[in-house]
C-alpha positions as CSV (number, residue, x, y, z in Angstrom):
1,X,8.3,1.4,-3.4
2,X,8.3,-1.7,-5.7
3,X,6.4,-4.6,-5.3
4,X,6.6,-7.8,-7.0
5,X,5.5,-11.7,-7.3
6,X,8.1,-13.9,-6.9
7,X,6.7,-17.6,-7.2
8,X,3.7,-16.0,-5.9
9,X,5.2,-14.6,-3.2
10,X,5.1,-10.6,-2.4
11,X,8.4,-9.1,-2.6
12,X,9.6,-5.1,-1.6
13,X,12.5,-5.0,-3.9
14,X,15.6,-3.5,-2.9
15,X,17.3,-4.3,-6.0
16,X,16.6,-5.5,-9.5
17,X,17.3,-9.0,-8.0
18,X,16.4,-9.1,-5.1
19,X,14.0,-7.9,-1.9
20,X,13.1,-8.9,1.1
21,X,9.8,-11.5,1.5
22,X,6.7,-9.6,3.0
23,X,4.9,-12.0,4.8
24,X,8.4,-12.6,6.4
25,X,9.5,-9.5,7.0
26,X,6.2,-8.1,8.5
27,X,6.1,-11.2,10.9
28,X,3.0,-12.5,9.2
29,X,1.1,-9.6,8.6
30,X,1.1,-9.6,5.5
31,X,1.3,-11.7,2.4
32,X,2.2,-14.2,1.4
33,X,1.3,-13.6,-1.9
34,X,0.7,-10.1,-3.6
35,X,-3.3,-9.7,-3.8
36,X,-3.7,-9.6,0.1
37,X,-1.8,-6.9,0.1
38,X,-3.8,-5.0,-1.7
39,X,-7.1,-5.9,0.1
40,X,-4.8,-3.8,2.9
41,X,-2.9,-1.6,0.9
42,X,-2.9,1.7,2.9
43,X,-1.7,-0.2,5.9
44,X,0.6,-1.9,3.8
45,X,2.3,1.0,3.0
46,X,2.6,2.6,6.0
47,X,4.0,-0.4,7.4
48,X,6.2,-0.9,4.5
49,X,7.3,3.4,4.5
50,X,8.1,2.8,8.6
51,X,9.6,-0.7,8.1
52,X,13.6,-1.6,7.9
53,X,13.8,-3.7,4.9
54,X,16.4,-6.3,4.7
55,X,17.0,-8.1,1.3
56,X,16.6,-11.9,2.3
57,X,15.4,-13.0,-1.1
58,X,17.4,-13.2,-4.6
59,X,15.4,-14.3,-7.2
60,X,15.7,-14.5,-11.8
61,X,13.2,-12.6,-13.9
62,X,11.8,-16.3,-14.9
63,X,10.3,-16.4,-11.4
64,X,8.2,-12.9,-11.7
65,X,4.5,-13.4,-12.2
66,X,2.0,-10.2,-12.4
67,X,2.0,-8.1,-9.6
68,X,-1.4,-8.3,-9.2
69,X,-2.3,-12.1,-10.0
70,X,-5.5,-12.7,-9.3
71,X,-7.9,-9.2,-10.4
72,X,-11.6,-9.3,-10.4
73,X,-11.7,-7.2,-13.2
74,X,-9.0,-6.6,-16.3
75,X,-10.3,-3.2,-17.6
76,X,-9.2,-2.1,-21.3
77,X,-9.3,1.5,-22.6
78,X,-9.4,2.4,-26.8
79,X,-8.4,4.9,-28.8
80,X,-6.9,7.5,-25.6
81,X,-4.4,9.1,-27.4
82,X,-4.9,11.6,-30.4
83,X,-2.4,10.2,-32.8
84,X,-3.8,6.4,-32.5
85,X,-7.2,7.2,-32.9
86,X,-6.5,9.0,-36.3
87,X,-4.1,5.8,-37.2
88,X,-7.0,3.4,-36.5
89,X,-9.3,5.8,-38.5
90,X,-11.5,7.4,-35.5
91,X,-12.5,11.0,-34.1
92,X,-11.3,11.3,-30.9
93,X,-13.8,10.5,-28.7
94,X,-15.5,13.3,-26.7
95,X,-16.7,11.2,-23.5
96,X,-15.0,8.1,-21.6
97,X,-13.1,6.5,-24.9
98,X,-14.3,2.9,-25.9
99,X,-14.1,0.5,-22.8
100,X,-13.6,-3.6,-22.8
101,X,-12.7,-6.1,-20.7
102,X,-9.3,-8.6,-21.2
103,X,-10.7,-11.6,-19.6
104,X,-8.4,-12.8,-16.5
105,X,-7.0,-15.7,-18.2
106,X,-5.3,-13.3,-20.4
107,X,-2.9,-12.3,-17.7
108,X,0.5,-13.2,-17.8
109,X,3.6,-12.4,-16.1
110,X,6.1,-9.8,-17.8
111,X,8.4,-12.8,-19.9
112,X,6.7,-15.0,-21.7
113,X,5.6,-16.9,-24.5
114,X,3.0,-15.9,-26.7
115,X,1.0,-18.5,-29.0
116,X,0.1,-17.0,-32.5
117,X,-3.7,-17.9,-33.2
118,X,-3.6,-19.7,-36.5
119,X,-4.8,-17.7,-39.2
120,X,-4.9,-14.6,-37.0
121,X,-3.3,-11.0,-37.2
122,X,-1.9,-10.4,-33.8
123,X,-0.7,-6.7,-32.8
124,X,1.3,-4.8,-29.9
125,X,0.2,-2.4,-27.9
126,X,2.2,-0.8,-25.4
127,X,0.2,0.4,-22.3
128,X,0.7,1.9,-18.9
129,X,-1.2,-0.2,-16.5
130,X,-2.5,1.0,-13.4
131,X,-3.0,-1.4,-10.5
132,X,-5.9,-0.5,-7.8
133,X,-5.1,-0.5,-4.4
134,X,-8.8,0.8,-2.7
135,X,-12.1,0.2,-3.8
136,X,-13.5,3.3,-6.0
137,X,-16.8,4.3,-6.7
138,X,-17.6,7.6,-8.2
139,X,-14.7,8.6,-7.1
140,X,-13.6,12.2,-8.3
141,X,-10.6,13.3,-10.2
142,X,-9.0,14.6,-7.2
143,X,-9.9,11.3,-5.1
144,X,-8.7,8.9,-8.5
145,X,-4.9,8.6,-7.4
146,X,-5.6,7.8,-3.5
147,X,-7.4,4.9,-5.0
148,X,-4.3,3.7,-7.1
149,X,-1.8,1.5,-5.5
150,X,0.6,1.7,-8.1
151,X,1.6,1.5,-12.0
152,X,3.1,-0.9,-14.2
153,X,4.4,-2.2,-17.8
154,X,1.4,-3.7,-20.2
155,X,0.9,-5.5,-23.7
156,X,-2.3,-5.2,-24.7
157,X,-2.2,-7.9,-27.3
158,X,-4.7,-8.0,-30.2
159,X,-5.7,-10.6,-32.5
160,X,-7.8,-8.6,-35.0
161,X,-9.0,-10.6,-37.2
162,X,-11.7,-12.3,-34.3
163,X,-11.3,-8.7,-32.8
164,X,-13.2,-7.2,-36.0
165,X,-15.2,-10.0,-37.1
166,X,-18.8,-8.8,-37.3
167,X,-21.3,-8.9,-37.4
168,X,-20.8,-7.2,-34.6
169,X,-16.9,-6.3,-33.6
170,X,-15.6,-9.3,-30.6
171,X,-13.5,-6.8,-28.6
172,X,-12.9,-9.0,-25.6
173,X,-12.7,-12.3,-26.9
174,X,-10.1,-10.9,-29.6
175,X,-7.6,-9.1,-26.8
176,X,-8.0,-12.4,-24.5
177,X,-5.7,-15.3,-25.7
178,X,-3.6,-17.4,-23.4
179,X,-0.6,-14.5,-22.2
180,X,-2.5,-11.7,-24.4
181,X,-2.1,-9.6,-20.8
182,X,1.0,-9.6,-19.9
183,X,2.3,-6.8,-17.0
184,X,5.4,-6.8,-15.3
185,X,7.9,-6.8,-14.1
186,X,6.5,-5.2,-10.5
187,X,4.1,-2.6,-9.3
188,X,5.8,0.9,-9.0
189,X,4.2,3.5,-6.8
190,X,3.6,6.8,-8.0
191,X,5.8,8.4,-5.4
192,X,8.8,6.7,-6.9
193,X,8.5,8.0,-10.7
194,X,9.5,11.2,-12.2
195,X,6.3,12.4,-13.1
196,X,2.9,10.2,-12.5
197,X,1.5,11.5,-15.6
198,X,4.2,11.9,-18.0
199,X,6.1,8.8,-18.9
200,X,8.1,7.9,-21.5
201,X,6.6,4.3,-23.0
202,X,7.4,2.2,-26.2
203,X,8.0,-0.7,-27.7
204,X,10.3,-2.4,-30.0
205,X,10.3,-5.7,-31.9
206,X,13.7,-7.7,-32.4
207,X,15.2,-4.3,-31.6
208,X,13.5,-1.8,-34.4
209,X,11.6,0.8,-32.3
210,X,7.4,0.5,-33.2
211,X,5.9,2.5,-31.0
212,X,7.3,5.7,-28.9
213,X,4.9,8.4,-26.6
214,X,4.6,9.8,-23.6
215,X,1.5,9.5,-21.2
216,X,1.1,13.2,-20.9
217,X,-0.6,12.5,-24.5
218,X,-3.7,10.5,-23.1
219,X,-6.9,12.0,-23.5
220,X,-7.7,10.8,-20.2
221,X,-4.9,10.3,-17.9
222,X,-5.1,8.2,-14.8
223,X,-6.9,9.8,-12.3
224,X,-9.5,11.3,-14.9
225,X,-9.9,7.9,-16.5
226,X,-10.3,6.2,-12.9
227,X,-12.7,8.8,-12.0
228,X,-15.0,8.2,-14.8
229,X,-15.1,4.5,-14.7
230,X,-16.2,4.5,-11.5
231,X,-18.9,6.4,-11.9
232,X,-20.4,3.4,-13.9
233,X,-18.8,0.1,-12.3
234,X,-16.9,-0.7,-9.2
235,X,-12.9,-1.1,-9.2
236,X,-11.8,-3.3,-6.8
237,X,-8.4,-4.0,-5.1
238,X,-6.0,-5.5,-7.1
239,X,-8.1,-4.4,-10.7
240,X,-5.8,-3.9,-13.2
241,X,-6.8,-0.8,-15.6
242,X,-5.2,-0.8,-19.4
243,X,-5.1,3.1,-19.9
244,X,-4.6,2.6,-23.9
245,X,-1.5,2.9,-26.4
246,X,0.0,5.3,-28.6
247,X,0.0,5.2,-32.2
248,X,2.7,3.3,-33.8
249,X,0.0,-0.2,-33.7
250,X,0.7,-2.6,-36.6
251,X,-2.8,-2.3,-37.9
252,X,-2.2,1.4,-38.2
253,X,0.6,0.6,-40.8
254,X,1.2,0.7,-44.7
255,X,1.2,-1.9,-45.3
256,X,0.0,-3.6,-42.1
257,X,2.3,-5.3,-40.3
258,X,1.8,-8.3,-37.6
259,X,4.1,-10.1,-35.2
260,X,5.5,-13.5,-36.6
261,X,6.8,-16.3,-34.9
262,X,10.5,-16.1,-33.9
263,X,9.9,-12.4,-32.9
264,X,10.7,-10.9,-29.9
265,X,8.6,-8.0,-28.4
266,X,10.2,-5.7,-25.6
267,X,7.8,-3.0,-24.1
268,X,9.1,-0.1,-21.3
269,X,7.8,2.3,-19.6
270,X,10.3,4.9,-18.1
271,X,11.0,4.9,-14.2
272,X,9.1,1.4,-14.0
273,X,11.0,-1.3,-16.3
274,X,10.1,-3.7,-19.5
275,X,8.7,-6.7,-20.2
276,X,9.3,-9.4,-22.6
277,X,7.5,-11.7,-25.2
278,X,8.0,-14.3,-27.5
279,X,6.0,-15.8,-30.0
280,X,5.4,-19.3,-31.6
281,X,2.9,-20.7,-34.2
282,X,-0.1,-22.7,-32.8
283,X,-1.2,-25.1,-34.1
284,X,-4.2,-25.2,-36.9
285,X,-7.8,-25.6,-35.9
C-alpha cells in the first residue's frame, strides 16, 4: 500500500498520479487528512487490505505534502553506517548511535525549495525514514516492525557551520531550517518493497551521483533501532524516525564540498520513489 498527502488530504494510490480519497472512499471513516490515519492505523489497513479501491483523484507532484504532516516528534540518528562514521572521523559507535531531534518546522514535503543560510555550509544526506504507525515503548526487536506503519524518502539537511559551533556542538538547531526535513513522495508499507531491510538509496546533485548504499549497511536497522529508542522515549503515531546516511556526505569530502544555489538535489530510495530540492541564497543577516 501507498499512502500520500494530497492538499492534505489522505490518498491510497493506485498510480503515480493518482488514488482514490480516503475519507471518501471509507464513507467517513477515515481521513480526511493523513495523521488520523495513523492514530488508527491497524484498522486502517485492514480496511484498506479488504477495501475495493477506485481511483477518483488525479493529482501533480506540486500538490504532495509529507505523509505524515503533523509528527510529535522528528527523531534523527548519526553516524549508523560504517563507511560514514569513518568519513566524518568517528569509531563506530558500540551502543544506540548519536540521537537528535529535527524540530517539526523542518518538515517539508518531497519538492521543494531550499533557502541557503547565509554564510553557512549546508550538506545532503540521504536517509530512509520510517513513519510510526502504533505507539512503542520498550518495544523489542521482534515487536519494532508491528509498530512501523511504513517507510519513506528523507534529506536530512545540515547546515554545519551552526551544527559544529561550540562551545558545545548545536545538533538540532543546525539540521532544523525552513524545508531542512523534507520526505516524500508517500508512505510505502513494508509489505510492498523488495526487502524491508535492504534498499538501495542515494542521492545525486544536478545529475552527478554523491552518495550510493544500501540499508543492509546500518549498524542498526529499523526494527533494532526502533527497539532501542523506545526503551528511553515514547514514539508516537505518525513520528517520523531518520535512520541515518551513508557515506558519500559533503563534509566527508576533499576538499569539502557544499550545495550552492541553482543546484538541484534528487534523493531515492529503491521500491519507494525520490524527492526533490532546490536551493536559493537567503538573504544576509
Amino acid at each position: 500500500m501507498k499512502l500520500a498527502n494530497v492538499d492534505g488530504r489522505a490518498v491510497l494510490l493506485t498510480a503515480e498520479d493518482k488514488g482514490a480519497d480516503v475519507e471518501t472512499a471509507s464513507g467517513g471513516r477515515f481521513g480526511p487528512g493523513p495523521a488520523s490515519v495513523y492514530e488508527d492505523w491497524a484498522e486502517f489497513r485492514a480496511w484498506a487490505g479488504a477495501a475495493v479501491i477506485e481511483p477518483d483523484v488525479a493529482f501533480t507532484r506540486a500538490q504532495l505534502g509529507p505523509p505524515s504532516p503533523t509528527p510529535r516528534q522528528i527523531v534523527g540518528i548519526g553516524l549508523n553506517y560504517d563507511a560514514h562514521a569513518a568519513e566524518a572521523g568517528f569509531d563506530v559507535p558500540e551502543g544506540l548511535p548519536p540521537t537528535f531531534a529535527k524540530f517539526v518546522s523542518a518538515l517539508a514535503g518531497p519538492d521543494v525549495e531550499v533557502v541557503l543560510p547565509a554564510g553557512g555550509n549546508v550538506d545532503w544526506e540521504v536517509e530512509l525514514v520510517a513513519v510510526v504507525g502504533r505507539t512503542a515503548h520498550r518495544v523489542t526487536g521482534a515487536e519494532a516492525w508491528d509498530h512501523v506503519a511504513g517507510l519513506t524518502v528523507g534529506q536530512d539537511l545540515s547546515e554545519r557551520v551552526s551544527q559544529l559551533a561550540g562551545p558545545a556542538p548545536q545538533f538540532s538547531l543546525g539540521k532544523s531550517f525552513p524545508n531542512f526535513a523534507p520526505v516524500g513522495p508517500w508512505l510505502v508499507t513494508p509489505d510492498e518493497l523488495p526487502d524491508r531491510d535492504d534498499l538501495a538509496l542515494g542521492c545525486a546533485i544536478d545529475g552527478e551521483t554523491v552518495q550510493a548504499g544500501r540499508t543492509r549497511e546500518l549498524i542498526f536497522p529499523v526494527a533494532r533501532l526502533v527497539s532501542a529508542l523506545s526503551r528511553t522515549i515514547t514514539l508516537y503515531p505518525g513520528d517520523l524516525v531518520f535512520t541515518g546516511t551513508p557515506s558519500g556526505v559533503g563534509m566527508g569530502r576533499t576538499p569539502k564540498r557544499f550545495l550552492r544555489p541553482g543546484e538541484r538535489l534528487v534523493s531515492r530510495i529503491e521500491g519507494i520513489g525520490e524527492i526533490r530540492q532546490t536551493f536559493t541564497a537567503g538573504p544576509e543577516d
